[in-house]
C-alpha positions in Angstrom: 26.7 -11.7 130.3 26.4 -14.1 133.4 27.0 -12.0 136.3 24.5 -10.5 139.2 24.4 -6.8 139.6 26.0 -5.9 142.9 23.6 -3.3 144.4 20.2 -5.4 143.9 21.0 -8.9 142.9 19.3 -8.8 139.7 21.1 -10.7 136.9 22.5 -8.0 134.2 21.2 -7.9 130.7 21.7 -5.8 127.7 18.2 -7.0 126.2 15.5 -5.0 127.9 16.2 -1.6 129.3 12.4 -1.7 131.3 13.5 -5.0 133.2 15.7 -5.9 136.2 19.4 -5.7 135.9 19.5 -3.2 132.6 22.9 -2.2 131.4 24.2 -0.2 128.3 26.1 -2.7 126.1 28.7 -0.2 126.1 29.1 -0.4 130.2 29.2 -4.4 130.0 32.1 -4.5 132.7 30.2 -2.3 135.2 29.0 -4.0 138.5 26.7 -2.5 139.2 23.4 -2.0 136.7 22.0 1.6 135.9 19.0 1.6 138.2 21.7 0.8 140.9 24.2 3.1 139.6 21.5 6.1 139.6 20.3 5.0 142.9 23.8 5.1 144.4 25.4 8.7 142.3 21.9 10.4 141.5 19.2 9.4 144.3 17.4 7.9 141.9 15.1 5.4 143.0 13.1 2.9 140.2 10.6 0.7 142.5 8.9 -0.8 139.5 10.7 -4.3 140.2 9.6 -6.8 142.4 11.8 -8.8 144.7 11.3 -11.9 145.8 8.1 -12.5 148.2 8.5 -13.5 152.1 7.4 -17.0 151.2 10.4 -17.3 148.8 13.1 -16.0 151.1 12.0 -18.2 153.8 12.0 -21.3 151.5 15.8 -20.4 150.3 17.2 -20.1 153.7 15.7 -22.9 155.0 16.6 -25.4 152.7 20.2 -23.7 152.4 20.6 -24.4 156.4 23.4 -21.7 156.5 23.6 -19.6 159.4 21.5 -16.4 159.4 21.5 -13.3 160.9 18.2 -11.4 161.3 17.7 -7.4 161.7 15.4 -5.4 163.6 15.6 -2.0 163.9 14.0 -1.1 167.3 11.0 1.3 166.0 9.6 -2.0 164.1 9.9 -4.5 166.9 6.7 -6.2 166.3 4.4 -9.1 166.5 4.5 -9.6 162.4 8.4 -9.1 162.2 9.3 -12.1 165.6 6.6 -14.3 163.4 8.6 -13.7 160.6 11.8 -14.4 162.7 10.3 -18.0 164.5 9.9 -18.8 160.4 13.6 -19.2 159.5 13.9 -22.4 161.1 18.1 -22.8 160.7 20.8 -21.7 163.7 20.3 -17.9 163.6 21.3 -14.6 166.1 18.7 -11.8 166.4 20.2 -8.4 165.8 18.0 -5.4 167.3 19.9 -2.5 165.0 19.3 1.4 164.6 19.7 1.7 169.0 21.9 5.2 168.5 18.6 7.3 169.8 17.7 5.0 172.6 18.0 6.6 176.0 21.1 6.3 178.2 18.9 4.5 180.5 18.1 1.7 178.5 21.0 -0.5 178.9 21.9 -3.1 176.0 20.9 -5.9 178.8 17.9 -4.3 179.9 16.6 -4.1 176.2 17.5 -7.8 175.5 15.5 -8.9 178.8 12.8 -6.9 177.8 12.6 -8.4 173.8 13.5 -12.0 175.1 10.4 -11.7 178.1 7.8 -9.7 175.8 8.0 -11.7 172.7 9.6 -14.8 173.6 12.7 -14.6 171.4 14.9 -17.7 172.2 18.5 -17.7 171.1 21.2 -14.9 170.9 20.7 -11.5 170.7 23.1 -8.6 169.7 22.7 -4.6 169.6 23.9 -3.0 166.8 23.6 0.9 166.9 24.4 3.6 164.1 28.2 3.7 163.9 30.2 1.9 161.8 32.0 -0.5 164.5 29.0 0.1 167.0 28.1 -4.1 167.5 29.6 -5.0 164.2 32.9 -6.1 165.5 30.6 -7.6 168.2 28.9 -9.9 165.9 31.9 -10.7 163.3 33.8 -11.9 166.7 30.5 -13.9 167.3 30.6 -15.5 164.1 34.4 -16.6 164.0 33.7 -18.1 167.1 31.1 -20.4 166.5 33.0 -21.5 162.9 30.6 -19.9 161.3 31.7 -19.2 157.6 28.6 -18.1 156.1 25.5 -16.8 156.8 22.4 -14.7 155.0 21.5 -11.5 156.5 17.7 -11.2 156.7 15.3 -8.4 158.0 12.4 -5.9 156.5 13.1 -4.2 154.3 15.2 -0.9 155.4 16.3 -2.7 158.2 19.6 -1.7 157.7 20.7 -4.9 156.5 23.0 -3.5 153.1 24.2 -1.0 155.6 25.4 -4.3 158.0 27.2 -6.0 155.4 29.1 -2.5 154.1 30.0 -1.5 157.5 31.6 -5.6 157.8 33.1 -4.5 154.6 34.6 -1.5 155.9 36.1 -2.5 159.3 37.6 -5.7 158.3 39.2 -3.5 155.7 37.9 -5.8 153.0 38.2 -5.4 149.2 35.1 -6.6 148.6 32.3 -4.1 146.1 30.0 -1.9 148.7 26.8 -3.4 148.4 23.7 -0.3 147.2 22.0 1.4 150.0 19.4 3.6 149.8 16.2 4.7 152.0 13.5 3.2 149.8 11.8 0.2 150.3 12.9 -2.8 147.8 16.2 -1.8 146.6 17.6 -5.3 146.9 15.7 -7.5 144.2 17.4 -10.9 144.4 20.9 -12.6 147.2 23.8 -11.1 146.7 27.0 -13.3 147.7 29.8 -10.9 149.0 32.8 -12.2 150.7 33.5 -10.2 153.2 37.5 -12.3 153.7 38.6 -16.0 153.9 37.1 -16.3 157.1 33.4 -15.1 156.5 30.9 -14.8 153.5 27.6 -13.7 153.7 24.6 -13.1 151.5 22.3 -10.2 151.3 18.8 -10.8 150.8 15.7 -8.5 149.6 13.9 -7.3 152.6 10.6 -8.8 154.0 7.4 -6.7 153.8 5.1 -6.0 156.3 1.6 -7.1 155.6 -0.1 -4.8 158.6 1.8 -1.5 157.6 0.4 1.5 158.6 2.8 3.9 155.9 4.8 1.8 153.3 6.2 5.3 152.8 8.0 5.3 156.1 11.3 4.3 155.2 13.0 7.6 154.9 15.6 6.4 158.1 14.9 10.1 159.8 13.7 9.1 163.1 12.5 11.3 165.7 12.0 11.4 169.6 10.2 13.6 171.3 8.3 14.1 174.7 5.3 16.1 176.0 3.3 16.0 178.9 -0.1 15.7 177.7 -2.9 16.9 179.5 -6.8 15.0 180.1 -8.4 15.4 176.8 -5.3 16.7 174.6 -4.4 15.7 171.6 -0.9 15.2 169.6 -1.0 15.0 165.9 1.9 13.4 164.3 4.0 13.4 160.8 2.0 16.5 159.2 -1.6 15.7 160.6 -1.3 11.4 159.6 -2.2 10.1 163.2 -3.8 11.7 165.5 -4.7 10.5 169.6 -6.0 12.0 172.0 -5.6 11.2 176.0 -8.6 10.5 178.1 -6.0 11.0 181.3 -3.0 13.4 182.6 0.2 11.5 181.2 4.2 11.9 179.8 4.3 10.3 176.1 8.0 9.7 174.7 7.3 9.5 170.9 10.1 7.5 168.7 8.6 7.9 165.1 9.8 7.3 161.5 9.0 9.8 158.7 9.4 13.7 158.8 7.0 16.0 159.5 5.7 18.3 161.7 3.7 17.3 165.0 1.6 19.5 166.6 -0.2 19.3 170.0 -4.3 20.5 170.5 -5.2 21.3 173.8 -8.8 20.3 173.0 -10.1 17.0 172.4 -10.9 15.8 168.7 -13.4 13.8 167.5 -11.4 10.0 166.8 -12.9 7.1 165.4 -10.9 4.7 167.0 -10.5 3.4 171.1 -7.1 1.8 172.6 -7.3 0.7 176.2 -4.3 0.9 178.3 -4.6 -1.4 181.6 -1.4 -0.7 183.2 0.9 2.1 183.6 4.0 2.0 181.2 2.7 0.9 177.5 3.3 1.3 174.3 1.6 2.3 171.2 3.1 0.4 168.5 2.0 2.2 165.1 3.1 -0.7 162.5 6.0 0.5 159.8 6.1 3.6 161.7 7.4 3.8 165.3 5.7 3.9 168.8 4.3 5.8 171.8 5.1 5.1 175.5 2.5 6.1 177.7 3.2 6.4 181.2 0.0 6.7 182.4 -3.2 4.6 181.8 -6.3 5.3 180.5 -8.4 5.4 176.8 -6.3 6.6 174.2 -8.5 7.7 171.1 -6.8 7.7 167.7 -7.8 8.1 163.6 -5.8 5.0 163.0 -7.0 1.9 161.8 -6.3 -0.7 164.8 -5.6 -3.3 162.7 -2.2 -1.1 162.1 -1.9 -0.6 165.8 -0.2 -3.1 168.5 -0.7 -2.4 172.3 2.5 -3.7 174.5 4.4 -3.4 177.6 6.7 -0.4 177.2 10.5 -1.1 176.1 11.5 1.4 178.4 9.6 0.7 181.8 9.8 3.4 184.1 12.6 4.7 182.7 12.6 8.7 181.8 10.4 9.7 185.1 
């Protein structure tokens, strides 16, 4: 047996049912191995594999010098993930993906200006929301364009890269094996070469890790807005009592958070560990791996969260939402 299994990467073997690419003798023709296929039909999800480390995904691509195309989903725009991106050093478009819950008043131009100006992301940038044709057509046309045959498609992991290359799959209408997706973190082990038809091929990658996450359990894809007008000294709790902070000022919050969970507000002021200062109007509370905060007012924000996890920022959405 000499193939690749077509949901993780991992090269398929009969020998050891307790390492990567495991399949019963008896299903030798399947393309898929049986974590994959219990991930896929069951829910099933086996994370005692490791996939390849950031350092090894960086070194692939850039000595392959394809094309790549990097995801973002908007709640993990961060410092970490645009150091990540400046590391694949090979032609490359920057693809901000999961937009479907940004407000109608964020236009797709606006939200490029803002990620080009506040993290100095040079190159192209495309918006990809939840649909299946919604900036997928957008950046298939891009790629015939420029010639571009081949490319690997990079990002954290649950960044909605397998979903990418399916939804390519499905509007071109091609015949080519849906690749495994699933809501854990890690379910694609090793590149996987798919071709999507004679014009374009591209290669799925395991996902990068964050090394500052706040919850390495917040890859569950249910994402949450909310708003609340929080008064001096209030505090909001969020996803069942995790993070807490607490408002030294009168200000609107918009809250766009990963991971379910109930939230609940205290109109009393707890006692928090941790201080954030917030010099202008209009920031954001980036909490790493799990979403963000805008805060339209300044002040001291108090919060139980380690601020190593935490990244302070001009808001993504401005003034918007007054």
């Amino acid at each position: 047996m000499n193939r690749i299994c077509y949901g993780c990467g991992a090269k398929l073997q009969s020998e050891d049912k307790d390492k990567a690419g495991y399949i019963p003798a008896h299903k030798s023709d399947s393309a898929y191995c049986m974590r994959c296929f219990r991930m896929m039909h069951y829910g099933e999800s086996n994370q005692g594999y490791e996939p390849k480390t950031r350092e090894q995904i960086i070194k692939r691509v850039n000595g392959d010098k394809k094309f790549a195309i990097f995801l973002c989903d908007f709640l993990n725009l961060n410092q970490e993930v645009i150091d990540i991106y400046n590391s694949i050093k090979c032609d490359k478009l920057f693809v901000i993906n999961k937009c479907e819950l940004i407000p109608n008043e964020i236009y797709k131009r606006k939200l490029i200006d803002y990620v080009r100006e506040e993290y100095h992301v040079d190159g192209d940038i495309k918006i990809k929301g939840g649909t299946k044709n919604h900036g997928v057509n957008s950046v298939y046309r891009y790629l015939l364009e420029r010639g571009i045959e081949e490319t690997y498609v990079l990002g954290l992991s649950n960044s909605g890269k397998s979903t990418f290359i399916n939804d390519l799959i499905h509007v071109n209408g091609s015949k080519a094996r849906p690749i495994n997706t699933n809501s854990k973190a890690n379910t694609t082990l090793d590149f996987i070469k798919v071709k999507i038809d004679e014009n374009l091929t591209v290669y799925d990658s395991p996902g990068f890790i964050l090394e500052n996450n706040a919850d390495s359990d917040a890859y569950d894809q249910y994402i949450k807005t909310l708003t609340f007008n929080m008064k001096k000294d209030e505090t909001i709790s969020l996803i069942n009592g995790k993070y807490f902070f607490n408002f030294s000022e009168d200000t609107p919050i918009n809250i766009f958070i990963n991971g379910k969970g109930k939230h609940k507000k205290y109109f009393k002021e707890l006692k928090l560990d941790n201080e954030l200062k917030l010099k202008d109007d209009n920031m954001d509370i980036v909490i790493l791996g799990v979403g963000f905060i805008r805060v339209k007012n300044k002040g001291i924000v108090k919060t139980n969260v380690d601020t190593k996890y935490i990244e302070i920022r001009n808001s993504m959405f401005g003034d918007s939402n007054e």
